[in-house]
N, C-alpha and C positions, 0 to 999 in steps of 0.2 A: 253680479259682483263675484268677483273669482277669484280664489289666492290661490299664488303660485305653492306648488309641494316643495319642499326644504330637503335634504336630506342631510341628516346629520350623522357621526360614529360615535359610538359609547361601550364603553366596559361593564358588560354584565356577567356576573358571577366568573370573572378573569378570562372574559372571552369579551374578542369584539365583535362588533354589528352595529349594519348602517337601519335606522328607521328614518321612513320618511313620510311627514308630516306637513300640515300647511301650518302657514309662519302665527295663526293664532293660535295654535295651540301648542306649538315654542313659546311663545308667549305668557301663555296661561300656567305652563308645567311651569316656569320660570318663576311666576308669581306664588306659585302653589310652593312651591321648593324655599320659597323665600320666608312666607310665612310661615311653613313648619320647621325652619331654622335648618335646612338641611340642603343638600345638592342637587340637581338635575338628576345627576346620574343617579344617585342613592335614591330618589323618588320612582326612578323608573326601575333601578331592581325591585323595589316594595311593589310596582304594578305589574313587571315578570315574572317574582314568584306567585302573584294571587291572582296570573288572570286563564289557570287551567289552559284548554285547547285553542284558544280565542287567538288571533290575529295578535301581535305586542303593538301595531300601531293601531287598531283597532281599541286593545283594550284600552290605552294612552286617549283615545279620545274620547270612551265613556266613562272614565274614571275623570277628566275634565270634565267631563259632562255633571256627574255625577256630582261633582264638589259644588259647582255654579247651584245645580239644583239645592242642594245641602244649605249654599248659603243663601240662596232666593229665601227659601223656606225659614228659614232662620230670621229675616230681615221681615217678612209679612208677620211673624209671631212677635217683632217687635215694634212693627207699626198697625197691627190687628188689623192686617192683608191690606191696608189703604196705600190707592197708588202712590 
C-alpha cells in the first residue's frame, strides 16, 4: 500500500519552500493545526524552528509521529492500556 508524495509551497519565516510529503501526513498536520486552533503553515514554522539540522519534511513526519504517539499514550491511560 503506497501513497503518492504531495508537494506543497509554504511561507516560512518570509521565505518560500516546497516540502514534499505523502497525502497522510497533509492530512494529519491538517488535523493537528486544527485542534491547536492554529494554521498549517504557522505549525510547520513551530517544527522549522525546533527541528535543528534534521530534514523539515523529515522532522514534519516525526513530529506527526510523535503527536499520534502522545495521544495513543494518553488514550491507554484512559482506558488502563485495554484495547
Amino acid at each position: 500500500m503506497g501513497f503518492a508524495v504531495v508537494k506543497r509551497s509554504v511561507s516560512i519565516a518570509g521565505h518560500r519552500t516546497s516540502i514534499s510529503l505523502e497525502e497522510p501526513f497533509w492530512e494529519a498536520l491538517r488535523e493537528i493545526a486544527e485542534r491547536d486552533k492554529r494554521s498549517v503553515q504557522s505549525l510547520i514554522g513551530r517544527i522549522d524552528a525546533e527541528r535543528g539540522e534534521q530534514n523539515l519534511s523529515s522532522a514534519i513526519r516525526v513530529f506527526v509521529f510523535n503527536d499520534l504517539r502522545t495521544r495513543l499514550g494518553a488514550a491507554d491511560q484512559r482506558t488502563g492500556g485495554a484495547p
